[in-house]
N, C-alpha and C positions, 0 to 999 in steps of 0.2 A: 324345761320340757316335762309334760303330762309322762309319768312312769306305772305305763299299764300293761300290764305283761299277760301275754296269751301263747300259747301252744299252735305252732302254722301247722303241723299234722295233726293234732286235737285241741280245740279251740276252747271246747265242751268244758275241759278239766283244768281246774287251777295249779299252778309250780309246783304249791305248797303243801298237796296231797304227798306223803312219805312212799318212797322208790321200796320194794319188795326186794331182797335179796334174791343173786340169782343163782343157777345151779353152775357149777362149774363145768360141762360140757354144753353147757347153753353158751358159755361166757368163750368155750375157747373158738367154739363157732362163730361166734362173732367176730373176733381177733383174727380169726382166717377172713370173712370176709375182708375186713377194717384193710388189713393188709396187702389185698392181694385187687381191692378198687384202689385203695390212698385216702377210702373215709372211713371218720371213726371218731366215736365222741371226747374219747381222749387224742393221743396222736396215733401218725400211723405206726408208730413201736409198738405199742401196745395196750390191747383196749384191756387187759385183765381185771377182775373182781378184786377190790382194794380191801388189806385186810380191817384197814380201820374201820370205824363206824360211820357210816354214811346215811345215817337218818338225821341228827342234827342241823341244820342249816340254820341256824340264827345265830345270831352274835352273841351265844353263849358258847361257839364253839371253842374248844382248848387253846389254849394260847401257844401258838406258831414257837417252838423251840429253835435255841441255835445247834449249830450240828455239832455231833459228837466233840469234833477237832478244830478248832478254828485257825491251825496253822496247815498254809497251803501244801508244803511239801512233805508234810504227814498225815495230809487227810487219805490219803489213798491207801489206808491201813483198813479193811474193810471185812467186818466181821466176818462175814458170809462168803465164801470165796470161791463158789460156784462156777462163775465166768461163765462164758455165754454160752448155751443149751441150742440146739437144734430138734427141732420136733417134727412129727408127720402128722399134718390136719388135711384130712380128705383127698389124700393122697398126693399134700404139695409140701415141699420142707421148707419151712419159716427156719429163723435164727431170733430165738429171743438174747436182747443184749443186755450183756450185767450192768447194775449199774458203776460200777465200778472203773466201768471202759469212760462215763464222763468226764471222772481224773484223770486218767490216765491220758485221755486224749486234748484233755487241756492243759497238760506238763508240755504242751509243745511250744508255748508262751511261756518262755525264762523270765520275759521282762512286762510287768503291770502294762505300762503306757502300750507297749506292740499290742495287747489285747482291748484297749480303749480306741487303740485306732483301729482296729479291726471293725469295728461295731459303727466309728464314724462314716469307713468305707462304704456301709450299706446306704448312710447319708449321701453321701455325695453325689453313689449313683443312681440317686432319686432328684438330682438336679435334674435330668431329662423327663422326669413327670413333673417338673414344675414347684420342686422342694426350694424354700428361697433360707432355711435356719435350719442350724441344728443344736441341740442343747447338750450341754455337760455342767451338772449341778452337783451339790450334797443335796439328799433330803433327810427325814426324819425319819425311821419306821415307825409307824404310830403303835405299833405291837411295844415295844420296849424303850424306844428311844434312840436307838443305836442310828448312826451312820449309815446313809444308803446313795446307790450310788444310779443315777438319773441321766438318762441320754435320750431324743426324746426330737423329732423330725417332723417337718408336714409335708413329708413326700407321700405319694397316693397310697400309702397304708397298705394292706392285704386284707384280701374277702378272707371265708375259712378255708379252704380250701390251700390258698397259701399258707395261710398261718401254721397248719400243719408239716409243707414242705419246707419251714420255716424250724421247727421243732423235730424232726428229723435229720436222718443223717443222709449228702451225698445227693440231695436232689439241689438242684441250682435253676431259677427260669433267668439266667441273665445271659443271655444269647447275644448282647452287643460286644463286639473287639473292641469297645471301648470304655466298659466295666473295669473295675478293678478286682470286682468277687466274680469268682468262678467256679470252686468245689462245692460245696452247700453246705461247709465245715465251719464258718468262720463263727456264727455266732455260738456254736455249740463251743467251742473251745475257749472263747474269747469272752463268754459270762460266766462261765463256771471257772475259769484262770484270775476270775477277780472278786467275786462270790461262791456262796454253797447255793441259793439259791437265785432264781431272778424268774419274775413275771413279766407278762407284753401284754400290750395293751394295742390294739389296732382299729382303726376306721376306715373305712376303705369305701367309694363311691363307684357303680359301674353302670350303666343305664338308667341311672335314677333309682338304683338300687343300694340302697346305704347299711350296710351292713357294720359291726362290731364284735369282734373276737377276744379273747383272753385268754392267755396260756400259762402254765405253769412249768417249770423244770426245776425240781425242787432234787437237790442232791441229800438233802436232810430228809423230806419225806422220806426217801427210799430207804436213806439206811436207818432209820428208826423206828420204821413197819418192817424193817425185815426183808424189800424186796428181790427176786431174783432178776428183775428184767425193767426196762426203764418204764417206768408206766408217768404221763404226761396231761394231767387234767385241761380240758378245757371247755368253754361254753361261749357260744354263739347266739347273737341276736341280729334282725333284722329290725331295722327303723322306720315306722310310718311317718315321714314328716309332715305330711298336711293332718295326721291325728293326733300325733303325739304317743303313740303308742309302739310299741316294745316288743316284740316276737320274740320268745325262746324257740331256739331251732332245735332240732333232731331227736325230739321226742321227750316226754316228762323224765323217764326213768332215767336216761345219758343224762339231760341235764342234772336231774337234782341230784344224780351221783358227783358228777365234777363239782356243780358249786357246792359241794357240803365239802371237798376235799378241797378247794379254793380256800374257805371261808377257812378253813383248820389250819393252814399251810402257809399260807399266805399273810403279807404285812396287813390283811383286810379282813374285820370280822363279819360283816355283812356285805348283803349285794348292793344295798344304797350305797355302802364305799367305796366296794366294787365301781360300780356304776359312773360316780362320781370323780374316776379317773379320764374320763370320757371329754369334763365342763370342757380343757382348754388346750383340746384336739383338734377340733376345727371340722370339718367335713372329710378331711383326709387325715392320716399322718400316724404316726407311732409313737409308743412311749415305755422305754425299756426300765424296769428298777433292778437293780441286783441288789441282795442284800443279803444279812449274814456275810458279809465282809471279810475276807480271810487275815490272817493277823503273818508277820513275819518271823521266822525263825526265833528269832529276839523275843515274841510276845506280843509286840506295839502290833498295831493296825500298820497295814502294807501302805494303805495311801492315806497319805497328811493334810486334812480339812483344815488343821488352824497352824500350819505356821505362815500361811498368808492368807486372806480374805476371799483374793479372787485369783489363786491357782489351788491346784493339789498337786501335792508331791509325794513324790516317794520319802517314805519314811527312812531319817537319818541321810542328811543330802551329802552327795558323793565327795569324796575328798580327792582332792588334785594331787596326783600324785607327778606334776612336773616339778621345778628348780624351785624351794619355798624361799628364793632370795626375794629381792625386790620388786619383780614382773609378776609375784604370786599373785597376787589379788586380781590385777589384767587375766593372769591364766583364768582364775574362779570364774571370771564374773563375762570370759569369751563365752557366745552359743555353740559352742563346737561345744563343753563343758556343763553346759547349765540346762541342756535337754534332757540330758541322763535323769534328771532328778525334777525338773519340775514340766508340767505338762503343758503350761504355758507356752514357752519357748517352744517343747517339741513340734505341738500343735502348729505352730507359728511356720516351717518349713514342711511340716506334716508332706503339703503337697504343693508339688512346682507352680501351677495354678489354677488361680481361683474364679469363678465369675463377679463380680463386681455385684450383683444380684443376689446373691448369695454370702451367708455369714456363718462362721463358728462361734458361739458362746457361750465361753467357759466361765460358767461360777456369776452369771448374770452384765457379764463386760465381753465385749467383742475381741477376740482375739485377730489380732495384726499381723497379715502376709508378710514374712520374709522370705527374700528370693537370696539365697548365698552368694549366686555368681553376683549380684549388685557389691559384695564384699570386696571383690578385688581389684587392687588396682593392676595396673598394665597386664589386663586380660590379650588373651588370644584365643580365635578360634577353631579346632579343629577339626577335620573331617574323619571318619573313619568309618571306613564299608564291609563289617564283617562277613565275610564268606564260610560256606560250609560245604564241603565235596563238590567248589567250584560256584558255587548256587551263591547273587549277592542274596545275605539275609536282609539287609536294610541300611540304613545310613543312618546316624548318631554322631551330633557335631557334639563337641567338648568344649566348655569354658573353663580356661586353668589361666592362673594367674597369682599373684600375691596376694595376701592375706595385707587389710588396710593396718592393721597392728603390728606388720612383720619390721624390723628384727627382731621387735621385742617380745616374741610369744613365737611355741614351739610346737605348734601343731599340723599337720598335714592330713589329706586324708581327700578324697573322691565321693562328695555326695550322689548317689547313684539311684535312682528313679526310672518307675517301673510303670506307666499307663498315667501318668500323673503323680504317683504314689512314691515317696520316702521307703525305700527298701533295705536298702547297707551307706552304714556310710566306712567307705574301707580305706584304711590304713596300711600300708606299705613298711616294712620295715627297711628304708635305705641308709648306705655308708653316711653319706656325706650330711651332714648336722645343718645344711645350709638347705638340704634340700625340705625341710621341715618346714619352711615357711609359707609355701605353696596347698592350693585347695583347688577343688575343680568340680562342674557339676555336670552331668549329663542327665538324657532318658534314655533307657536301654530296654528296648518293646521288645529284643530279639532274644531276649532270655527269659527265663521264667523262675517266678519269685518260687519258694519253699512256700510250706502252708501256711507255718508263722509272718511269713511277708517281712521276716526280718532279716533276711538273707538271701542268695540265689541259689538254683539247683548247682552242682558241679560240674556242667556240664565243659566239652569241648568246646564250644562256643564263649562261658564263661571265664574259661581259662585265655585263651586267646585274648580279651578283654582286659581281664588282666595284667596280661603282657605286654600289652598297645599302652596302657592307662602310666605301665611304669615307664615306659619307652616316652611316653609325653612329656612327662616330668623332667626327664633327662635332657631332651631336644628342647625344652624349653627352657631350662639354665641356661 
């Protein structure tokens, strides 16, 4: 495609003319509007004057740093410890947010993989716009070299407008009961739980109208300028496809402030690179990188690109901690065991089902539906109608049965599914040694997952659940 870039509100003036710094009561007037429509050249957080230098825009920009800390559960030691400010513009009170609150609210993800399928989830329910893949890769950062981590859909993408509700906190448009995202938290939590930074890339078709977005959440920016509030580059273009030609949207000065802060920040030193993440998108679809990778406790990198080809795992895979007599290896090498640590497997049950139309692939090979209840033999099926102040909430049949390995392996436990979704898989602590050999799989629509999705709320309804699920166990010895 012809790469010709013009100004849709001034046509007259080229990109490349250098952006005037602005006054800081011009800048916070804007920040109230930005905030208080949902537009804004950066996101709706916050449109603030960046202290960096923002005349540069070519690929001599600085070379994109890693962040101060690159281990996750110490990055949240954060110089500036201001926490979030509330202010009066024009007589309305905003809340600028530290940035600080991005860690903080991505510790809500214990475990790597729960944040990987967080991210999937947005895939899948783009299977109703017609999404038919979705990607989990390593790539390259071309900045350093380093390890980056790739997810990456042809579901109908987002105009700006989303991409923004997209980078924000607490805005959600998935209005279907049959979504599995609902707060508009998931991907904020769930890329900065696996990176310091990560960019998106989007395309998005709507009347013939073809648009392209790029965003930044850069948790190194912020703490390395010193920020107090989260500030969110981004820049927007529109596509002529019968000319080949490129429209920067929202005015010379918004843009060539973000992409100078794109271009410094970012695995990309120019807009050709930029741009170029664009080739093998398609007319619709998205393409998430995180990068700056966070490392574990230990030092290593959290997730393992080379101890196989085509999974990643969790670095230092989990040790069995059942009977290391002669069933050891059977124990190792059960998926009850082997999800914990490699993403493969997890992926593999991730969710009850799948469309046939549709595929996960991980590390360039198709990842393989497993359904658990297929595990057992001499299944039975359950009914169970949970009530609530007399009210049925809904019907949820149970498949329990043996485990095809049983006597010889010692695990039990209720994988428990939530709109399709992999939620808890729970474990019972019962007397009887024999009662271990049993597993069981339901979907439970009538509770509601945590934000992590790797748990349920406590609710009385959860509990009841519960206590049906241990009661099956029993009735069914």
């Amino acid at each position: 495609m012809q790469q010709k870039y013009y100004y849709k509100d001034d046509p007259a003036e080229h990109w490349k003319s250098k952006s005037q710094p602005r006054k800081q009561d011009s800048e916070e007037k804007k920040s109230s509007n930005a905030l208080s429509t949902g537009q804004s050249s950066n996101s709706v957080l916050e449109q603030g004057q960046s202290p960096v230098d923002d005349t540069g825009i070519s690929s001599s920009s600085a070379i994109c740093p890693a962040p101060l800390c690159r281990q996750f559960w110490k990055a949240g030691n954060y110089e500036d410890r201001l926490g979030s400010k509330a202010t009066l513009q024009n007589g309305k009170n905003f809340l600028h947010v530290h940035p600080m609150f991005l860690h903080s609210n991505a510790t809500s993800h214990k475990w790597a993989f729960g944040a990987i399928a967080e991210l999937l989830d947005n895939a899948i329910d783009e299977i109703q716009n017609g999404a038919a893949f979705v990607i989990v890769d390593k790539i390259s950062n071309p900045r350093d070299g380093t390890p980056a981590l790739l997810i990456q859909d042809d579901g109908g993408g987002m105009d700006p407008e989303a991409m923004r509700r997209c980078m924000s906190f607490g805005f959600s448009d998935k209005k279907s009961k049959s979504v599995i995202g609902q707060y508009g938290n998931g991907f904020k939590t769930s890329s900065m739980r696996l990176g310091a930074d990560v960019i998106v890339f989007s395309r998005h078709l709507n009347d013939r109208t073809l648009t392209q977005s790029i965003g930044l959440l850069s948790y190194t920016f912020l703490t390395r300028t010193g920020h107090d509030r989260i500030v969110v580059p981004m820049v927007d273009y529109e596509l002529n496809t019968s000319t080949g030609t490129v429209n920067a949207l929202h005015g010379r000065d918004h843009f060539t402030l973000n992409l100078s802060l794109l271009l410094q920040w970012s695995p990309y030193s120019s807009e050709t690179e930029l741009l170029k993440q664009f080739d093998d998108i398609g007319h619709h679809g998205t393409k998430i990188i995180i990068y700056n990778l966070w490392f574990s406790d230990g030092g290593n990198m959290e997730l393992d690109f080379d101890s196989d080809p085509e999974d990643i795992r969790i670095a230092g895979d989990v040790i069995n901690k059942f009977d290391p007599g002669a069933f050891r290896q059977l124990h190792e090498q059960h998926i009850a065991n082997r999800f914990h640590y490699s993403l493969r497997v997890y992926l593999s049950i991730l969710y009850l089902r799948i469309p046939e139309s549709f595929s996960i692939k991980l590390r360039g090979k198709a990842v393989e539906h497993h359904n658990i209840a297929n595990d057992l033999k001499y299944p039975e099926f359950i009914l169970y109608r949970p009530q609530s102040a007399g009210c049925l909430e809904g019907t949820v049949i149970t498949t329990i049965g043996f485990l095809k390995d049983a006597p010889h392996i010692s695990i039990h436990g209720f994988n428990v599914y939530h709109k399709n979704r992999l939620i808890l898989v729970s474990v019972f602590n019962l007397i009887n040694d024999l009662l271990l050999l049993f597993s069981g799989v339901l979907e439970a629509n009538f509770i509601e997952p945590t934000h992590s999705k790797q748990d349920f709320e406590r609710t009385s309804l959860f509990q009841k659940l519960e206590t049906r699920l241990k009661e099956m166990t029993w009735e069914y010895w």
